[in-house]
C-alpha positions as CSV (number, residue, x, y, z in Angstrom):
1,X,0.0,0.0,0.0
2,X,1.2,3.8,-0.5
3,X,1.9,5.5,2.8
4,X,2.0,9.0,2.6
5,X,4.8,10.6,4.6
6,X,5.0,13.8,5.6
7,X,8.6,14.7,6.2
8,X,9.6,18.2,3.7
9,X,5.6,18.1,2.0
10,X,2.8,20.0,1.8
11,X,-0.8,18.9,1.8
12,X,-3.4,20.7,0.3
13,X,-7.0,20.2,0.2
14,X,-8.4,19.6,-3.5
15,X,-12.0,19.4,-4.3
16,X,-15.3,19.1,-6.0
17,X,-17.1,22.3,-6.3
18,X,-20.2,20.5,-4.6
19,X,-18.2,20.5,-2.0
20,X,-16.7,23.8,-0.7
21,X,-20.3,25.1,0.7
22,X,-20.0,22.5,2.9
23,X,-16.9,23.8,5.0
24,X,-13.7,22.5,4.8
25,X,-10.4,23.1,6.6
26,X,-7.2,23.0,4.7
27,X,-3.7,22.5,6.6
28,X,0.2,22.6,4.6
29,X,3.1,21.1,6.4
30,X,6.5,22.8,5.4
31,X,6.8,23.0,1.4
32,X,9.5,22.0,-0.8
33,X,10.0,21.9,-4.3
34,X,6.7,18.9,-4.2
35,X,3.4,19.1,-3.6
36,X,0.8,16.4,-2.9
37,X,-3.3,16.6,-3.2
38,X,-5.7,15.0,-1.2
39,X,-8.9,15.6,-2.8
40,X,-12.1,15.3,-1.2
41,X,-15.2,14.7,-3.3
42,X,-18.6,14.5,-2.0
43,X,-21.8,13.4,-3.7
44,X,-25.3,14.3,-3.8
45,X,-26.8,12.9,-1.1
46,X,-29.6,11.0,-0.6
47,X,-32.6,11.9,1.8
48,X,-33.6,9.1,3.5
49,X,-36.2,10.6,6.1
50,X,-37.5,14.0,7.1
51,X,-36.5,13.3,10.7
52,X,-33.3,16.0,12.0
53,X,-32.7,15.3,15.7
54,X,-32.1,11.4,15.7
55,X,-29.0,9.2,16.7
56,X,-29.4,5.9,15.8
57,X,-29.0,5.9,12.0
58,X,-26.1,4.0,10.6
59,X,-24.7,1.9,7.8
60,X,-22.6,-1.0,6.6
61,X,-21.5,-2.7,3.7
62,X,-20.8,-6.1,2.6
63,X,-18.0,-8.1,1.2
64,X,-19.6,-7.7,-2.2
65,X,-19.4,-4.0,-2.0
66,X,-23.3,-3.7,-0.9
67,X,-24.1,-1.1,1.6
68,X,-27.0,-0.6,3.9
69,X,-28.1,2.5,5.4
70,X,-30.7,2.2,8.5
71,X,-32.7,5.2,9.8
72,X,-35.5,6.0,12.0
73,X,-38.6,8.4,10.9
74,X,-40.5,11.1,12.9
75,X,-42.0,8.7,15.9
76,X,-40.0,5.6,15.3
77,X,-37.4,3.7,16.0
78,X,-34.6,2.6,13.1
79,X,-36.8,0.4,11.5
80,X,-36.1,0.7,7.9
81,X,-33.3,0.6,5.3
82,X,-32.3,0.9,2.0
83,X,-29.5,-0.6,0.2
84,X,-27.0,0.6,-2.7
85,X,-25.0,-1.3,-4.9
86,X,-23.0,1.7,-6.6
87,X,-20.9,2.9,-3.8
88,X,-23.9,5.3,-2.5
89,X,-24.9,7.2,-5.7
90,X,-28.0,5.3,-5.7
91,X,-30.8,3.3,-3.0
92,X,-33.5,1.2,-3.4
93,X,-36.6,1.5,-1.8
94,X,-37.0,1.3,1.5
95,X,-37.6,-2.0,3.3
96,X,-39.2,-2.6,6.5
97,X,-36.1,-4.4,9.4
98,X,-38.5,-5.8,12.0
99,X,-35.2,-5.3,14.8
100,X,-35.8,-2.1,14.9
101,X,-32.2,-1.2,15.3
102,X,-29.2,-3.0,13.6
103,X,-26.6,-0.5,15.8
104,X,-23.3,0.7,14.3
105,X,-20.9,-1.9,15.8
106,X,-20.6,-4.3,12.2
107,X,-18.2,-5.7,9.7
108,X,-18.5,-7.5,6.5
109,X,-16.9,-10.6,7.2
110,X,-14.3,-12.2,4.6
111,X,-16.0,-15.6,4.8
112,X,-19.7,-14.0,3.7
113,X,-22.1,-12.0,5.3
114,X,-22.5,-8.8,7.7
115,X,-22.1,-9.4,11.4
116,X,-23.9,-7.2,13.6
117,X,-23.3,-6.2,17.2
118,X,-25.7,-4.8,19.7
119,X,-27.1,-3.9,23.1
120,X,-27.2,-7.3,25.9
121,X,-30.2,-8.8,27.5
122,X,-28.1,-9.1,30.4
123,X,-25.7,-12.1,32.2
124,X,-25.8,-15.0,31.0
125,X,-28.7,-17.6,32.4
126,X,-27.2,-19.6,35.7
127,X,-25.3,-16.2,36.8
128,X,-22.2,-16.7,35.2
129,X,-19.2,-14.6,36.7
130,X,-18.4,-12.0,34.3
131,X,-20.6,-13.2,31.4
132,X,-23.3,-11.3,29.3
133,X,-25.2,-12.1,26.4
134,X,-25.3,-9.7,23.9
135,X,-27.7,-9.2,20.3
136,X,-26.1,-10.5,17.3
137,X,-27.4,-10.0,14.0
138,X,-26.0,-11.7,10.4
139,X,-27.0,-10.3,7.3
140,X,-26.6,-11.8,4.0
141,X,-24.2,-10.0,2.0
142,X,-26.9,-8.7,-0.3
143,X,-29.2,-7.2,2.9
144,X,-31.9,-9.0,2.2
145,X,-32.0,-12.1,4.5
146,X,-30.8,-11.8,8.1
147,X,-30.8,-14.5,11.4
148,X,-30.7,-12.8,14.9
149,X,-29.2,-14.8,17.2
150,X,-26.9,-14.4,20.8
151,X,-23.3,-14.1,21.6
152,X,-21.6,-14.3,25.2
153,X,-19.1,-11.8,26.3
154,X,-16.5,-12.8,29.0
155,X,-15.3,-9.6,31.0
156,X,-13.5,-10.7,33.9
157,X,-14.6,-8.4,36.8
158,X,-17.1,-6.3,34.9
159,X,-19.9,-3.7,36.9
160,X,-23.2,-3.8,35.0
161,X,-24.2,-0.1,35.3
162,X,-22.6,3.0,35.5
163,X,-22.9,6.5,37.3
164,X,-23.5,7.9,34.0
165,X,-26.0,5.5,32.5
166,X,-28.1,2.3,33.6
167,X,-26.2,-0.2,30.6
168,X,-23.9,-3.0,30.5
169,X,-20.6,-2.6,29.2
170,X,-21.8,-1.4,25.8
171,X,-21.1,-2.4,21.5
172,X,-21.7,1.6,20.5
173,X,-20.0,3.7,18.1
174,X,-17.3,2.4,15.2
175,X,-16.5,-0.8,13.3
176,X,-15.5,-4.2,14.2
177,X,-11.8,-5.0,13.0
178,X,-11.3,-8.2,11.0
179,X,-7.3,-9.2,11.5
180,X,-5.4,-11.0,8.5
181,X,-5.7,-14.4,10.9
182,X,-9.9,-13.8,10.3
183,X,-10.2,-12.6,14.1
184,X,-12.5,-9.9,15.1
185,X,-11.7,-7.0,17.6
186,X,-14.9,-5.0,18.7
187,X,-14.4,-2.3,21.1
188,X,-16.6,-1.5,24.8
189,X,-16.4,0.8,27.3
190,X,-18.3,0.9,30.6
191,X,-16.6,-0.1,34.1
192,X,-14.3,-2.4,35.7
193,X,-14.6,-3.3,39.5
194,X,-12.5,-0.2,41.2
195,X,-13.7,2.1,38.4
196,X,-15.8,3.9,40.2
197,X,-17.5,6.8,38.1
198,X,-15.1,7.0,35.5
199,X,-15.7,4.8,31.8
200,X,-12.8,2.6,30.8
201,X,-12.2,1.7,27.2
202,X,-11.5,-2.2,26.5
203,X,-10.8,-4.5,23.5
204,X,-12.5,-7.3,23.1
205,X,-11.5,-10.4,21.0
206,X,-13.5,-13.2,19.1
207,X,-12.2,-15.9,17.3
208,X,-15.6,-17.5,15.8
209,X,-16.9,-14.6,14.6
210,X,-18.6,-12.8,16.9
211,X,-20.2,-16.2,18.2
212,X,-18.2,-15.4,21.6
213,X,-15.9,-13.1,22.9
214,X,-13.1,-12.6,25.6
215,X,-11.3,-9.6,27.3
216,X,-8.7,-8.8,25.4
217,X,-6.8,-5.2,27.2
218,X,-7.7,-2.1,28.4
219,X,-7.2,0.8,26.1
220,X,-7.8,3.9,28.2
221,X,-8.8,4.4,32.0
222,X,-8.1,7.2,34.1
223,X,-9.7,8.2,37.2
224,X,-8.6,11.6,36.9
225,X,-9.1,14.5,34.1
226,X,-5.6,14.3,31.8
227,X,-6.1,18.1,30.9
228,X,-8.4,19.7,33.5
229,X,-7.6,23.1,32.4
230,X,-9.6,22.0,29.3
231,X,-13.6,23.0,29.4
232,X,-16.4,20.0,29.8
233,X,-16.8,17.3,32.2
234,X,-14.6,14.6,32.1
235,X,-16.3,11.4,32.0
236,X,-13.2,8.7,31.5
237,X,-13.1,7.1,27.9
238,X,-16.1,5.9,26.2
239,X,-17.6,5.6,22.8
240,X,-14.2,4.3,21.4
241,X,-13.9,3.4,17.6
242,X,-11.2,1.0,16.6
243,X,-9.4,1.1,12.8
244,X,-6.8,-1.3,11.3
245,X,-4.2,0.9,9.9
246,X,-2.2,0.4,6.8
247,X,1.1,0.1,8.4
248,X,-0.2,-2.7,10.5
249,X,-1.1,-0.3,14.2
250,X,-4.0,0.5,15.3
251,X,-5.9,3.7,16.3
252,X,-8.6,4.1,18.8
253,X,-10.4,7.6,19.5
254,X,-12.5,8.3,22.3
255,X,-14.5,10.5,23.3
256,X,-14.2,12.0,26.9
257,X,-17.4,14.3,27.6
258,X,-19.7,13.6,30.1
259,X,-22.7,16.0,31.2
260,X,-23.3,18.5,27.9
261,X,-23.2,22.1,28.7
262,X,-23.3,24.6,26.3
263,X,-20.6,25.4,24.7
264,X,-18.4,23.2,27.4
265,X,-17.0,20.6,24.8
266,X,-14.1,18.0,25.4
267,X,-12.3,16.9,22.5
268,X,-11.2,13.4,22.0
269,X,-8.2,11.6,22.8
270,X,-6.3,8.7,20.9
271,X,-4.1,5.8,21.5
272,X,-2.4,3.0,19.4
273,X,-0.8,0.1,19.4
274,X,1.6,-1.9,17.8
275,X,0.6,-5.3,18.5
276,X,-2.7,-6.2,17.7
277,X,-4.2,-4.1,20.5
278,X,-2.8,-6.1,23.7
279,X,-0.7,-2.8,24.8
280,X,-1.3,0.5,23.9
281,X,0.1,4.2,24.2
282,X,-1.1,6.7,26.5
283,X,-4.1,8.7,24.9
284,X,-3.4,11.9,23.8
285,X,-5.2,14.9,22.6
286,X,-6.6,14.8,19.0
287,X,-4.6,17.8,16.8
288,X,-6.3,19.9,15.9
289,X,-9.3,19.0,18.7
290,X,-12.1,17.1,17.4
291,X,-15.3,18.2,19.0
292,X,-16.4,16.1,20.6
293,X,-18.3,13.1,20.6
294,X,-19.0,9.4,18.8
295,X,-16.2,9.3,16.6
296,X,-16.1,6.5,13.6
297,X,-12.5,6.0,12.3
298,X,-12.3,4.0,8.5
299,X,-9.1,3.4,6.6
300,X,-8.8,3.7,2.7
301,X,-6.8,2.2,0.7
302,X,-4.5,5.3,-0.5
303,X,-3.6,5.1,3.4
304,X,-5.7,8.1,4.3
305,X,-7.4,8.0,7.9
306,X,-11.1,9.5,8.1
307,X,-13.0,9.9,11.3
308,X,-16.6,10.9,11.3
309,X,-17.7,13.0,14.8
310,X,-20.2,15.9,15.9
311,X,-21.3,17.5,18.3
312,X,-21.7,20.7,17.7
313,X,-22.3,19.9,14.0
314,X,-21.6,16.8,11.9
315,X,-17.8,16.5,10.1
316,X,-15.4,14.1,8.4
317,X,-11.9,14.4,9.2
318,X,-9.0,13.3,7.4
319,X,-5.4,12.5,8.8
320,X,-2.1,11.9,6.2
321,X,-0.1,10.7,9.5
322,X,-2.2,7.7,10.8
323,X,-4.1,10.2,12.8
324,X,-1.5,12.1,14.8
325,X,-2.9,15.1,13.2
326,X,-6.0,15.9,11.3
327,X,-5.0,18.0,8.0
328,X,-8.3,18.2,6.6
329,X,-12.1,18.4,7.3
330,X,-15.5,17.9,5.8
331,X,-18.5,19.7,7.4
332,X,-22.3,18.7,6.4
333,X,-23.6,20.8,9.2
334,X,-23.0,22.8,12.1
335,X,-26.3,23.3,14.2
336,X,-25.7,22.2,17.8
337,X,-26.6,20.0,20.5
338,X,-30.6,20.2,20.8
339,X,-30.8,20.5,16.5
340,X,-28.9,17.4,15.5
341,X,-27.4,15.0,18.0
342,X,-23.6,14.9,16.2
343,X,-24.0,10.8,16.8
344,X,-23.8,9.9,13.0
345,X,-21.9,6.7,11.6
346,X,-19.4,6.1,8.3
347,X,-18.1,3.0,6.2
348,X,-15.7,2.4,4.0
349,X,-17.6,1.1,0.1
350,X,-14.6,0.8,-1.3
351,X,-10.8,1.5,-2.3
352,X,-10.7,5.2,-1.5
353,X,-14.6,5.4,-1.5
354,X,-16.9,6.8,2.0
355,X,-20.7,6.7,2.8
356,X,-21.7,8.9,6.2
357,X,-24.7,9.2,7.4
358,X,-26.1,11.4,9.5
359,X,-28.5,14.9,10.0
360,X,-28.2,18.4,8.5
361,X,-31.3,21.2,8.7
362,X,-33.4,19.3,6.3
363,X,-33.5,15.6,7.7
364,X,-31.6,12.3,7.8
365,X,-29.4,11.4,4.6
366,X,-26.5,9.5,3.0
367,X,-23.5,11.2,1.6
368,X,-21.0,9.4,-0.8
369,X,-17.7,10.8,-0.6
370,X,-13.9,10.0,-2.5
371,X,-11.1,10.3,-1.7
């Protein structure tokens, strides 16, 4: 794969004219004598309700390059999709998903099919120690069949609420991570025994597919603010999303706010690791600060980082350095908290090809975007 590398470059922010109403930050980096372009196109996009404050819309895609987009509507829950076959240009009709909410913790597995994974029902039956049996959903690659089923989580000393929120250790925000080996890492934050009020981030592992999982590290706890001269209330780490990067690390960002206050926003913080997520660094600020809640990281091809995040607003982000800084930005709205939530999801459809979805003045849609 092409890594980009920064040393004695500039980058510049090319685009589509569709694009520049949208907002868009451009960074350089020290020129020489060369230049290179990331450019940044992004589609028409497709309205898939008329519904602006929601939080639960999200989408995937398949092996086979097909991509699902779920949404709610005014006085529902997520209940319907609509799938596209040409990277997001285009969606069917809608269809009717009797779940009522496929969540935005999936992959498309290698060996066929879309695994899905939610909320719990709780421990497991007998009282396990430091079991819980969480949703799982399959899809066929196409979207059109699916098989619900259950899947037990092993977290050894794991508190089943929070101070912030009555849930287990929750599947939320981001991907799953398929490994060359065809292991999955999902991501889960909530609390550990000695916690106390404060989330910890934590990697969990599967080796059946999503069938079971097991403990695998702890990315991120801290019971006390890192930067406490920085506005918001610090909550620990939570709402991690994980990303498989193409020189073989991995990324998590997190976000860190708790309580929202106006105008009182966190930004989120990022670790990696270097082997397979058993260790990890010590989270740092994100450069510039992304504001500030449920990020979604994807990788493309051309080695380019993107992380979707809101709050105030609804942006794409895009990182030449394996996200130690964040050159470039996308911005499809910037109403705050109390408009649109800023929790919006993102895929990757193909080589150096995007779908987000998410809320702007008019209602719920799908944006295709290339990079």
């Amino acid at each position: 794969m092409y890594k980009y590398k920064l040393i004695g470059r500039a980058f510049l922010l090319g685009t589509a004219m569709c694009i520049l109403a949208m907002g868009i930050i451009p960074t350089s980096v020290g020129a020489e004598n060369e230049t290179e372009m990331l450019k940044i196109t992004a589609g028409e996009p497709t309205t898939l309700s008329n519904l602006v404050n929601q939080n639960t819309a999200s989408v995937a895609v398949s092996r086979t390059g097909v991509i699902a987009a779920f949404y709610p509507k005014p006085g529902t829950s997520p209940k319907f999709y609509r799938i596209s076959r040409d990277g997001g240009r285009t969606w069917s009709q809608e269809m009717d998903f009797p779940p009522e909410y496929a969540g935005m913790m999936s992959v498309g597995l290698r060996e066929g099919g879309v695994l899905f994974m939610l909320g719990t029902n709780g421990p497991v039956e007998g009282n396990k120690p430091d079991q819980l049996e969480y949703k799982r959903l399959i899809f066929s690659d196409n979207f059109l069949k699916y098989e619900e089923s259950t899947s037990v989580v092993s977290l050894p000393n794991v508190v089943m609420h929070t101070k912030w929120a009555k849930f287990w250790p929750a599947f939320s925000v981001g991907k799953i991570v398929q490994l060359d080996n065809g292991d999955l890492l999902g991501t889960l934050y909530g609390n550990l025994r000695g916690d106390n009020d404060w989330y910890r981030t934590m990697i969990v592992r599967s080796t059946d597919l999503g069938r079971s999982w097991q403990y695998h590290a702890s990315v991120a706890f801290s019971p006390d603010d890192p930067d406490a001269q920085l506005a918001g209330q610090y909550c620990g780490y939570c709402e991690p999303s994980l990303a498989l990067l193409s020189d073989g690390q991995l990324l998590c960002i997190m976000r860190t706010q708790g309580t929202h206050y106006p105008g009182e926003y966190r930004p989120l913080y990022q670790c990696w690791s270097d082997d397979l997520g058993k260790t990890w660094t010590k989270p740092v600020l994100s450069k510039p600060h992304l504001m500030n809640i449920a990020p979604v990281l994807a990788v493309l091809d051309n080695g380019v980082a993107a992380c979707v995040y809101g709050r105030p607003g609804f942006h794409v982000a895009f990182s030449l350095d394996n996200g130690h800084t964040w050159q470039n930005r996308v911005s499809f709205s910037h109403l705050p908290c109390g408009v649109i939530t800023g929790q919006f999801d993102m895929v990757k459809v193909g080589p150096n090809r995007l779908v987000a979805v998410g809320s702007d003045s008019e209602g719920t849609k799908v944006w295709p975007l290339t990079v």
